[in-house]
N, C-alpha and C positions, 0 to 999 in steps of 0.2 A: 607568247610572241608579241608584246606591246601589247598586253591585253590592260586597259584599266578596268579595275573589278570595279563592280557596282556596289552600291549599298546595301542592296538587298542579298548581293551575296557575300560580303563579308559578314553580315548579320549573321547568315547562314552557319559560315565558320566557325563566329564563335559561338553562338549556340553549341556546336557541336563541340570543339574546346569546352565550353563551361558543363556541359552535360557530363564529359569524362574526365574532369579535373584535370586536364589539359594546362600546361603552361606555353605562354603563345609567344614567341619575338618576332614580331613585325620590321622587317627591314621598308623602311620608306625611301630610302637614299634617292630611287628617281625621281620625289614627291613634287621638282617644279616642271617637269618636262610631264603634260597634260596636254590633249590633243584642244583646242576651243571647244569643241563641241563634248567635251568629255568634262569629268570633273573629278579631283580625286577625293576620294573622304577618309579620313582618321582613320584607325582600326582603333584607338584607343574609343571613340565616341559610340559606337555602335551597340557596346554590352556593357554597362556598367558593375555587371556581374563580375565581370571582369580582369578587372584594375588588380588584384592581391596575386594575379598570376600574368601579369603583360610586363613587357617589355618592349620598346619601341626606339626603333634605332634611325636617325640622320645624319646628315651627315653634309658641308657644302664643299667635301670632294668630288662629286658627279654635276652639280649646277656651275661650279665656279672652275673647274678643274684645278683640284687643288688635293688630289689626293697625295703628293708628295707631302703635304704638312702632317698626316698623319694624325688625325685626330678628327673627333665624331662626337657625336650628341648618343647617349644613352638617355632618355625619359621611360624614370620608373614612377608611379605614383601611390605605390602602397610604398610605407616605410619600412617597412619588417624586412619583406622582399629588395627593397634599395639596402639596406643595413649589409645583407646577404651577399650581394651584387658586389659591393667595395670592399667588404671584408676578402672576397676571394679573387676581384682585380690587385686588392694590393699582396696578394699574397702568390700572384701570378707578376708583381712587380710592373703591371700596367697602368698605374695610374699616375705615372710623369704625363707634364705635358710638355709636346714642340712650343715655345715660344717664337719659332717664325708660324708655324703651322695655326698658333692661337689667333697670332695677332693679321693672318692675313683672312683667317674664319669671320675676325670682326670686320674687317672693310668690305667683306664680302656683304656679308648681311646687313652692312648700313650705310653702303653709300655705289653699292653696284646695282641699282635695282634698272636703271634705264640700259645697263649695259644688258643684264637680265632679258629683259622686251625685247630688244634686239637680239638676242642670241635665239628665242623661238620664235621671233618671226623667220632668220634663216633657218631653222629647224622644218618650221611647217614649209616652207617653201620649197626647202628641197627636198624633202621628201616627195610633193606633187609633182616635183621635177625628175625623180627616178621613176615614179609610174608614168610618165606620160611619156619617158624616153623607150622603155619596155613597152607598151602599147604602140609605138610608133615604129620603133626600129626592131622587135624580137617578141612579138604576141605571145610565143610560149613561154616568155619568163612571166611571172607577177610578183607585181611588186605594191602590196597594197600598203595604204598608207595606215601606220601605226596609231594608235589611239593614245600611245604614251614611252616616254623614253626617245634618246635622239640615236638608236638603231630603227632600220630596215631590215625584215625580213624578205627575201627574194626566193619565190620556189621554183626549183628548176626541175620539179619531178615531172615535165611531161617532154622532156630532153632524153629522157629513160637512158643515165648513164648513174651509172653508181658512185659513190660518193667519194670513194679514190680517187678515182677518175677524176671527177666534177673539181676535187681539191688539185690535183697536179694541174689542170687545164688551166686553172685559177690561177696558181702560183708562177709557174711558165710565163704567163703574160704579165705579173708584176699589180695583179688586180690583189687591190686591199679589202679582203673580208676574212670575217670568221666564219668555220665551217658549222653548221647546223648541227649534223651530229652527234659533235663532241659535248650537246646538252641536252644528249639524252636520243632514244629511239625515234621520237616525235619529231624531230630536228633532220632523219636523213631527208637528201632531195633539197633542202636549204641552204643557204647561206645569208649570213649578217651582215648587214653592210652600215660601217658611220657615215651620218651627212651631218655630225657637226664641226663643219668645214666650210673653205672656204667654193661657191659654186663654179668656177674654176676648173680649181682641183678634182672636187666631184665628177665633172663633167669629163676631164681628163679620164679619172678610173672608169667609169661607164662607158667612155670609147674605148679601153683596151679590152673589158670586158665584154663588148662586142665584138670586137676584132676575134677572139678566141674564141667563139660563140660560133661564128660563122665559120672561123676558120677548122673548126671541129666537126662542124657539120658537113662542109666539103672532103676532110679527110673522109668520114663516114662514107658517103657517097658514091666516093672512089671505091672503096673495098668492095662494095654492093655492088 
């Protein structure tokens, strides 16, 4: 849930990969969205043990939103293993590439980087701006602030309504989130929310999400 792992436990990891001849693919795709106070570190640097069974995938569809161009970063660094890799993309017929999707990967990476800085500082911002609005107007949600990626997680298990539920109350009022979950057991009682948006807008889904919040609880009240 926006956790950034540390070092010491991806170490962990592949230890345990290299212990069982393990083949590892690391998706990094959130790799610029890092809270300041966090950091994120390679999977590839950690085990040099490593390298003849990693795979390591980026991509600047998630930092630039640009996944319409359709195309990503594979970094293999054994050759045997890359040899292996292209023999069976091309034989899967994926190794065309988008020429709008190439060429807008390269303005991305060499001349957006101030757009970049900006885009996480409204990240961190409003992020501190969904918890402080839940701390202020609805104590029983939380809303803490991620340590990586530009979702929010929101728990609403102490609203003790079930996740059906939780998702029609949501939808009814036109609040934009993903349902927790649908990623997994560990997810009921949550919901996702993006704040890479304008604060605005945010601020708009947070009052309809309120408005249903309260307006739920009042229904509740009534029946009791």
């Amino acid at each position: 849930m926006g956790r950034v792992w540390s070092e010491e436990e991806l170490t962990n990891i592949a230890e345990i990969a290299s212990r069982h001849d393990l083949m590892v693919v690391s998706d990094e795709v959130w790799y610029d969205f890092v809270h300041p106070e966090e950091e994120h570190t390679v999977f590839h640097k950690v085990n040099t043990n490593l390298q003849s069974k990693l795979i390591t995938c980026t991509s600047a569809s998630k930092t630039f939103n640009l996944a319409g161009g359709v195309i990503s970063n594979i970094i293999i660094s054994d050759e045997t293993l890359r040899d292996k890799f292209l023999e069976e993309a091309e034989r899967l017929s994926l190794t065309g590439i988008n020429i709008f999707g190439f060429e807008a990967t390269r303005i991305a990476y060499t001349k957006s980087e101030e757009w970049l800085e900006e885009l996480l500082e409204v990240i961190y911002d409003n992020q501190e701006m969904v918890k402080a609005f839940f701390e202020v107007h609805y104590p029983k949600v939380k809303a803490p602030v991620s340590e990586g990626t530009y979702v929010q997680w929101l728990d609403f298990r102490a609203l003790d309504i079930d996740d059906e539920e939780l998702d029609r109350l949501l939808q009814e009022h036109q609040c934009f989130t993903n349902p927790g979950h649908v990623f997994g057991e560990e997810g009921s009682g949550f919901q996702r929310i993006n704040v890479a948006l304008p604060k605005e807008a945010l601020q708009d889904n947070l009052e309809r999400m309120l408005k249903a919040l309260q307006l739920q609880e009042t229904n509740k009240s009534h029946l009791n």
